[in-house]
TIRO-2110 file (N, C-alpha, C; in Angstrom, 1 decimal):
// TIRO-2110
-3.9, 5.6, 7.9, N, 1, A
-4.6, 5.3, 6.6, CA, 1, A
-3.5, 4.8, 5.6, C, 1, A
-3.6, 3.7, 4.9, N, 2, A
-3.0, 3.2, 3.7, CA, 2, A
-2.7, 4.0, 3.1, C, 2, A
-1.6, 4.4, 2.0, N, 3, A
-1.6, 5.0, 1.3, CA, 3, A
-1.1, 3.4, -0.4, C, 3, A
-2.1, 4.4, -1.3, N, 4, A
-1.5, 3.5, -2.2, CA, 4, A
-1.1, 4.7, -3.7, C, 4, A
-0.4, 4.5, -4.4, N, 5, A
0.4, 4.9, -5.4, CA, 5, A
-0.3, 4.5, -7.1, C, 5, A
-1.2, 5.2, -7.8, N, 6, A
-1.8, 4.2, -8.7, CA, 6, A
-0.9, 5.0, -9.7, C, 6, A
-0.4, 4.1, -10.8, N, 7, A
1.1, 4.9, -11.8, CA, 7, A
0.5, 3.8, -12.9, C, 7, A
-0.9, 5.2, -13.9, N, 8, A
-1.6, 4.6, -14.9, CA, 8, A
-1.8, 5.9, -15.3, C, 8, A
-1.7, 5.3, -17.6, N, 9, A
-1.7, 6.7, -18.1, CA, 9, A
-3.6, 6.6, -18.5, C, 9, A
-4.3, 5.6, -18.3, N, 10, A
-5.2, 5.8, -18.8, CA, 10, A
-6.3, 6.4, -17.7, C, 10, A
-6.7, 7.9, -17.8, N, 11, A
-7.2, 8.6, -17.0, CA, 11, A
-8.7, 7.5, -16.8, C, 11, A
-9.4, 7.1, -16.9, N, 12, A
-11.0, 6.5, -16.7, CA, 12, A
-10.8, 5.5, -15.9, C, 12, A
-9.6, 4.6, -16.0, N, 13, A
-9.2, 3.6, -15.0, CA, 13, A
-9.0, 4.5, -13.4, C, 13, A
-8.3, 5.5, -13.6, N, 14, A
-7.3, 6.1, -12.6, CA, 14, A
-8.8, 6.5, -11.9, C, 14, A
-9.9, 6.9, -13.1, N, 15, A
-11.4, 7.8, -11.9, CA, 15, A
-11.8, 6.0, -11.2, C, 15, A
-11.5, 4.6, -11.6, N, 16, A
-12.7, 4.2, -11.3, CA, 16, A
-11.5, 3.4, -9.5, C, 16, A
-10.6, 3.2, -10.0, N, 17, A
-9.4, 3.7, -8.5, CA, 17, A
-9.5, 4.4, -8.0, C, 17, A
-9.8, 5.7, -8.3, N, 18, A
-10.1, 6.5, -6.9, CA, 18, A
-11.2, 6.0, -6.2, C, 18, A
-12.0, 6.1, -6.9, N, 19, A
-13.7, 6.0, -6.3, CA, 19, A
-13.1, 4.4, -5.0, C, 19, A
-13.1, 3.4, -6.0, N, 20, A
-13.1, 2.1, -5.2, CA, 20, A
-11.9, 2.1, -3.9, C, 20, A
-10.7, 3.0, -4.2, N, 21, A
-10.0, 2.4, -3.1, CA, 21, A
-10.2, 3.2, -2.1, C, 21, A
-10.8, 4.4, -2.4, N, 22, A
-11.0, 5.5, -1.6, CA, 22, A
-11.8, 5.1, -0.8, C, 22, A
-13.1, 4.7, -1.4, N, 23, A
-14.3, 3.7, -0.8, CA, 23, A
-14.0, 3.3, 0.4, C, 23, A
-12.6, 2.3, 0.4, N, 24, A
-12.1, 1.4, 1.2, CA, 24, A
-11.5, 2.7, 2.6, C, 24, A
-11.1, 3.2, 2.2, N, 25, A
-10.8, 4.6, 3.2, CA, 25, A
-9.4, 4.1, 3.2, C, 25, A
-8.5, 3.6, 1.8, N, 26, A
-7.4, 4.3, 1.5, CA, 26, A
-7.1, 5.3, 0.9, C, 26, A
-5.8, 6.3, 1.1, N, 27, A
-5.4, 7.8, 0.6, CA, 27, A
-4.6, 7.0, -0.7, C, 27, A
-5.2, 7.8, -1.6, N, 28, A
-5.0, 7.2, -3.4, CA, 28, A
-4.0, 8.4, -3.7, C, 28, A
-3.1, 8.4, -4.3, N, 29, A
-2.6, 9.5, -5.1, CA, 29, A
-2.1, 9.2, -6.7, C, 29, A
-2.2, 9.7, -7.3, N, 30, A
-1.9, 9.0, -8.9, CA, 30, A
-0.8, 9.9, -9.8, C, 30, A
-0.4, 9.1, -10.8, N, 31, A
0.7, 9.2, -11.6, CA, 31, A
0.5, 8.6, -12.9, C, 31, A
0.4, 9.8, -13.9, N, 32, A
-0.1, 9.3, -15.4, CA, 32, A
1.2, 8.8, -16.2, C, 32, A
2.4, 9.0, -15.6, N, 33, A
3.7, 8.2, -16.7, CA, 33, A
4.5, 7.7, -15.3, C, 33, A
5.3, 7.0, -16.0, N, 34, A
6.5, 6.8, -15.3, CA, 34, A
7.4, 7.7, -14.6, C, 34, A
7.9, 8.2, -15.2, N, 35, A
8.5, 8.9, -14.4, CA, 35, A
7.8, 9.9, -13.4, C, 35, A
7.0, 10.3, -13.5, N, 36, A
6.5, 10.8, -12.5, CA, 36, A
5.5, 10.1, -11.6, C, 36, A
5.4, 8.5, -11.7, N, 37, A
5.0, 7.8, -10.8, CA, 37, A
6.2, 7.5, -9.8, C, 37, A
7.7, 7.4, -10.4, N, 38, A
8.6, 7.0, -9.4, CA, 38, A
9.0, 8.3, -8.5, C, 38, A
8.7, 9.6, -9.1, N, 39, A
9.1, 10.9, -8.2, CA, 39, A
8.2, 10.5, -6.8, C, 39, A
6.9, 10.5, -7.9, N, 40, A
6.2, 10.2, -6.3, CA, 40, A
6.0, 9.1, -5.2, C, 40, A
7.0, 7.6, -6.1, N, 41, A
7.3, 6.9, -5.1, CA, 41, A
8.2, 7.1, -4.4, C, 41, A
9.5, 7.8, -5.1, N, 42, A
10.2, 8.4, -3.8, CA, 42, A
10.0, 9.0, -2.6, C, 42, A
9.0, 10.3, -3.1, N, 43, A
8.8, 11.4, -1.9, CA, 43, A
7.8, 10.7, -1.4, C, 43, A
6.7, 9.9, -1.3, N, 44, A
5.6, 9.8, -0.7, CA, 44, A
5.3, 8.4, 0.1, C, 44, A
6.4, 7.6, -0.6, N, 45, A
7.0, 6.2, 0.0, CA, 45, A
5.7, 5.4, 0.2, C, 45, A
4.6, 5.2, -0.7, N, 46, A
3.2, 4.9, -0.3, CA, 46, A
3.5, 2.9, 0.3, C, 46, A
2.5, 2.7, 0.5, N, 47, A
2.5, 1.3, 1.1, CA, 47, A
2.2, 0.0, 0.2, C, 47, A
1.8, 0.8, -1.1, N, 48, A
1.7, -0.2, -1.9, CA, 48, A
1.5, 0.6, -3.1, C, 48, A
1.6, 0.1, -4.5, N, 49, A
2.2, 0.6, -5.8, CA, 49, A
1.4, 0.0, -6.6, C, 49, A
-0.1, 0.4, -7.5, N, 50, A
-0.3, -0.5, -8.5, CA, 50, A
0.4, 0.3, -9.7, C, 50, A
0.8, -0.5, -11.0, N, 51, A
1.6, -0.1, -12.0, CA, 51, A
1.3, -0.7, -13.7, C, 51, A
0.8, 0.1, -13.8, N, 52, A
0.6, -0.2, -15.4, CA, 52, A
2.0, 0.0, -16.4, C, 52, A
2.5, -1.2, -17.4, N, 53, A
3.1, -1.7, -18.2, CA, 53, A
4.0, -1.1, -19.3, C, 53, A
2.6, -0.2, -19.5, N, 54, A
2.6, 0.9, -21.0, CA, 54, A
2.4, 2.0, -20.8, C, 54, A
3.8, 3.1, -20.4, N, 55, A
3.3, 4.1, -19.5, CA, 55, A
4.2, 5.0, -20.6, C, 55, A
3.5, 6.7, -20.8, N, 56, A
4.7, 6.8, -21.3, CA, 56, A
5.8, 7.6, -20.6, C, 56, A
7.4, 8.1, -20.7, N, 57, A
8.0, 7.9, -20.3, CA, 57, A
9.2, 6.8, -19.8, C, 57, A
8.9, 6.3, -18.6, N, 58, A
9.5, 4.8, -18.0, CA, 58, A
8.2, 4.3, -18.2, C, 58, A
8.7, 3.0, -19.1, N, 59, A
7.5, 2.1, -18.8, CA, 59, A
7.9, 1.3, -17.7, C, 59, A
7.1, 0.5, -17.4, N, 60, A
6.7, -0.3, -15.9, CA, 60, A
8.1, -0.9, -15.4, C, 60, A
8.7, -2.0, -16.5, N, 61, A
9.9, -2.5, -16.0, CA, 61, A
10.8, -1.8, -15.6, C, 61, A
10.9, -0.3, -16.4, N, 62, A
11.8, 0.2, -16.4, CA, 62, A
11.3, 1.2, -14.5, C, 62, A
10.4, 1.2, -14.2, N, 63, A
10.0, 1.6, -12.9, CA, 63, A
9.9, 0.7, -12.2, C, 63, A
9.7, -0.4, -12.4, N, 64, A
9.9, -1.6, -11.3, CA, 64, A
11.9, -1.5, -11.1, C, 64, A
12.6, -1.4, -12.3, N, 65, A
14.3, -1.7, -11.6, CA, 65, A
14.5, -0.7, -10.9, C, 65, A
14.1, 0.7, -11.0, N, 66, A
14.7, 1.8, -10.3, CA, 66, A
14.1, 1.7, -8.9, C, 66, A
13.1, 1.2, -8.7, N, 67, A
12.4, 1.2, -7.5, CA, 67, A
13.2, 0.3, -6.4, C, 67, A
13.3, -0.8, -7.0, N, 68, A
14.0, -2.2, -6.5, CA, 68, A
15.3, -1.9, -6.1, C, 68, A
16.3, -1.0, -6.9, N, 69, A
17.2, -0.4, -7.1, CA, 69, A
17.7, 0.7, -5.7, C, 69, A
16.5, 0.6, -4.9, N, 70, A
16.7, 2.3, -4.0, CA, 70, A
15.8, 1.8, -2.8, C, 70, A
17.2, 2.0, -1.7, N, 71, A
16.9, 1.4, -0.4, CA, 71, A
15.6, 1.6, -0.1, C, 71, A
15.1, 2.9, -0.2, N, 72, A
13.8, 3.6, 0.5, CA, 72, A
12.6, 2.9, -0.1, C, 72, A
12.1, 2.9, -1.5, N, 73, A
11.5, 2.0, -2.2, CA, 73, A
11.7, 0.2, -2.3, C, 73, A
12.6, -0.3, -2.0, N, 74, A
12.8, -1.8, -2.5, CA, 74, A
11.9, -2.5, -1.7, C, 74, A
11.2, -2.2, -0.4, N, 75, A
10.5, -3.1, 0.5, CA, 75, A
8.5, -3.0, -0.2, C, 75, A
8.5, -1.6, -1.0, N, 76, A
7.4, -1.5, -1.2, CA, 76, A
6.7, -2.3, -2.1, C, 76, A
5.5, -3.1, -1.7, N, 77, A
5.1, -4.2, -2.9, CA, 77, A
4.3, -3.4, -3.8, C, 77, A
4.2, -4.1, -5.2, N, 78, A
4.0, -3.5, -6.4, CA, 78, A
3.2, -4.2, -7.3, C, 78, A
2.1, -3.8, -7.7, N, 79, A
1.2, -4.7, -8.5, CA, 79, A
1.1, -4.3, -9.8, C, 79, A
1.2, -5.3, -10.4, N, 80, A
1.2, -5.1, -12.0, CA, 80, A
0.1, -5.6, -12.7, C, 80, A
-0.3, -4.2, -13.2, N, 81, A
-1.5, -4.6, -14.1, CA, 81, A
-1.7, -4.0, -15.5, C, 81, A
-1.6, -5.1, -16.5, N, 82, A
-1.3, -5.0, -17.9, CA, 82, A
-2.2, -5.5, -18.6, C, 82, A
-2.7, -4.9, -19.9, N, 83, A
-3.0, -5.5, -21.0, CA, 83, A
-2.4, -5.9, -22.2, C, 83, A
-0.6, -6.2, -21.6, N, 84, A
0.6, -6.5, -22.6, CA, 84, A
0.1, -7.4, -23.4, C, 84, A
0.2, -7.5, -24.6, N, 85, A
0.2, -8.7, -25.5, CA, 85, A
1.1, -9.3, -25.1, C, 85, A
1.2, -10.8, -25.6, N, 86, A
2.0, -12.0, -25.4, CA, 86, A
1.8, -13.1, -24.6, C, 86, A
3.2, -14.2, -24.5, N, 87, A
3.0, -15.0, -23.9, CA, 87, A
2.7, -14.3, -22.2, C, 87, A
1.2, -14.5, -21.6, N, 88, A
1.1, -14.0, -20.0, CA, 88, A
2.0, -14.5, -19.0, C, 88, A
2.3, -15.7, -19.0, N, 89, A
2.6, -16.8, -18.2, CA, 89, A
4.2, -16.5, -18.1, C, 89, A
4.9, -16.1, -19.1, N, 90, A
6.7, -15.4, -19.3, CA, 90, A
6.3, -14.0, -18.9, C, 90, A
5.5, -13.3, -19.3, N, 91, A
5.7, -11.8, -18.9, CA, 91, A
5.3, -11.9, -17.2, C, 91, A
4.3, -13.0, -16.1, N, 92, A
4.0, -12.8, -15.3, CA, 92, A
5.3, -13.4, -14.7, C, 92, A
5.9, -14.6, -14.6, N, 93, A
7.2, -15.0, -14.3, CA, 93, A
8.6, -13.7, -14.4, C, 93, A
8.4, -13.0, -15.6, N, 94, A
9.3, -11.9, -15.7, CA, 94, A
9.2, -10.7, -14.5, C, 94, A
7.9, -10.4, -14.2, N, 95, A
7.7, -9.4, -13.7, CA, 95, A
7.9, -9.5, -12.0, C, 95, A
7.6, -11.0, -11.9, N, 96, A
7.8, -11.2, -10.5, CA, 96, A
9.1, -11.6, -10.0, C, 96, A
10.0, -12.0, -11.3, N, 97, A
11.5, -12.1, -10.5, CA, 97, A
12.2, -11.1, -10.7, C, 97, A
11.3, -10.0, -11.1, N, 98, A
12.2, -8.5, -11.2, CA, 98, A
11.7, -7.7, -9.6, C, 98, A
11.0, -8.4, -9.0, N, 99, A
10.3, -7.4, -7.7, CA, 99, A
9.1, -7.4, -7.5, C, 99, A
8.1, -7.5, -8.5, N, 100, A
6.7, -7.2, -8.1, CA, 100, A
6.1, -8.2, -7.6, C, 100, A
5.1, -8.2, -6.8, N, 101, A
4.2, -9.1, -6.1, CA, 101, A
3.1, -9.9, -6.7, C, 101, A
2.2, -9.2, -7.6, N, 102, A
1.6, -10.0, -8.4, CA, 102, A
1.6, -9.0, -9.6, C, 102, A
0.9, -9.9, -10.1, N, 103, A
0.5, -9.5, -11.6, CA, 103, A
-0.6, -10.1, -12.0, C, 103, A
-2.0, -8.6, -12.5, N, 104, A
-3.3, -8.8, -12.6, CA, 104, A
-3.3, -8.3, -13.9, C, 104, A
-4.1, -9.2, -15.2, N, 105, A
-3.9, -9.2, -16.4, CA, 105, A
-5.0, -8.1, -16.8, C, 105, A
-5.1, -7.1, -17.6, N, 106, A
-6.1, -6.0, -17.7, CA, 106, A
-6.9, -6.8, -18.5, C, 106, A
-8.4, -6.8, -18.8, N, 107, A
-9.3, -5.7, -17.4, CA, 107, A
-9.4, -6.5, -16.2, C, 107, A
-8.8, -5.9, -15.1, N, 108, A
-8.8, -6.4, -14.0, CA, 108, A
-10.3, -5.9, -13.4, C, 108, A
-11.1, -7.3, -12.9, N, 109, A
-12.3, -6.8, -12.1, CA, 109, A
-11.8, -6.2, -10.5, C, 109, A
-12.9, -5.3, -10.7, N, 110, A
-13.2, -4.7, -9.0, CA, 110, A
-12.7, -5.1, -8.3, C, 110, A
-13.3, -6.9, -7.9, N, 111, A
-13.4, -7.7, -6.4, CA, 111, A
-12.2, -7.9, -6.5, C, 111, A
-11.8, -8.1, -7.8, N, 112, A
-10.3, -9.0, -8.0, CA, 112, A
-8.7, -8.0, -6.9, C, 112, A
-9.2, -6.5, -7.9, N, 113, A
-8.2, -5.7, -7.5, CA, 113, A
-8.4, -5.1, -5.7, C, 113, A
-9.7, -5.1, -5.5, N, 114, A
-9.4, -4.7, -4.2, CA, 114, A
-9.1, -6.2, -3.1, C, 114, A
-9.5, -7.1, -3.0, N, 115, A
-8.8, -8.9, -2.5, CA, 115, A
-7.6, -8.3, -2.9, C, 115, A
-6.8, -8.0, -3.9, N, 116, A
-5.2, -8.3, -4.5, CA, 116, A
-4.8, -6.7, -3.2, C, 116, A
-5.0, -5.8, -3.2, N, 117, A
-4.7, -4.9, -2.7, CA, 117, A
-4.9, -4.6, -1.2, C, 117, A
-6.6, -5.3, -0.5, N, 118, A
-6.0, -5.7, 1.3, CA, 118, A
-5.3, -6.8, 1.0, C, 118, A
-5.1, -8.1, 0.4, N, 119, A
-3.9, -9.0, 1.1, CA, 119, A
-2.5, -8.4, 1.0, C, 119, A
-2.2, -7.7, 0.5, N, 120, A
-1.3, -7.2, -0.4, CA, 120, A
-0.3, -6.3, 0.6, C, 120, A
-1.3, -5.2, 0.9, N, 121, A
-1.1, -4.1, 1.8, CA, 121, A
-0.5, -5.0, 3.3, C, 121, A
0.7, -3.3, 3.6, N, 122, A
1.3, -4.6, 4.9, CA, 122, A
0.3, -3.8, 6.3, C, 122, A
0.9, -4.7, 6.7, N, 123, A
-0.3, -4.5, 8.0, CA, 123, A
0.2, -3.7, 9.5, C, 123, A
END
C-alpha cells in the first residue's frame, strides 16, 4: 500500500486528503507544521510528500532543503501545494529546482490532486 505524507497546517484540507486518498486505498499520515512533517519524513520514509508552503515552524522550502539534504529522503517526490502570493511562474520554477516535482497552486481540485499523486507515486 502507498504511503503518502500530507505536511498541511490547515486542518479541513488535511479531513478532505484523508477521505480522497484513503478512498484510493492509500495509507495517509499527516503533519500540521514543518517540522514535524520532516520527523515523520524521516521515520516513515513515505513514497510520496504533499507540502504546503506556509507552515508554521519550517516552512515548506525550508522542508524541501532538509529533505533533499538527507540520503534517506532525497529520492522521495514532493508536491507542492500553495496559495503563496506572487509571481506563480518564479515561485513554481523556484520550487522545482530546489527538488520538488510539481507544484499545484491552492485551491487545488480533487481530480487535479489525485492524476498529480498516481502519476506521481513510484511504482
Amino acid at each position: 500500500m502507498p504511503r503518502v505524507l500530507s505536511i498541511e497546517d490547515d486542518v479541513d484540507l488535511q479531513q478532505v486528503f484523508s477521505y480522497v486518498l484513503t478512498k484510493k486505498g492509500w495509507a495517509v499520515t499527516f503533519a500540521y507544521d514543518g517540522k514535524d512533517g520532516l520527523a515523520k519524513a524521516l521515520e516513515i520514509k513515505p513514497d510520496l510528500i504533499l507540502l504546503d508552503m506556509m507552515l508554521p515552524g519550517l516552512n515548506g522550502l525550508e522542508v524541501i532543503k532538509a529533505l533533499k539534504e538527507n540520503d534517506s529522503t532525497r529520492g522521495i517526490p514532493v508536491i507542492v501545494m500553495t496559495a503563496y502570493p506572487g509571481d506563480e511562474q518564479f515561485l513554481k520554477s523556484t520550487l522545482l529546482a530546489m527538488g520538488a516535482v510539481e507544484y499545484l497552486a491552492k485551491p487545488v481540485h480533487v481530480d487535479v490532486l489525485l492524476e498529480t499523486v498516481e502519476r506521481l507515486l513510484p511504482r
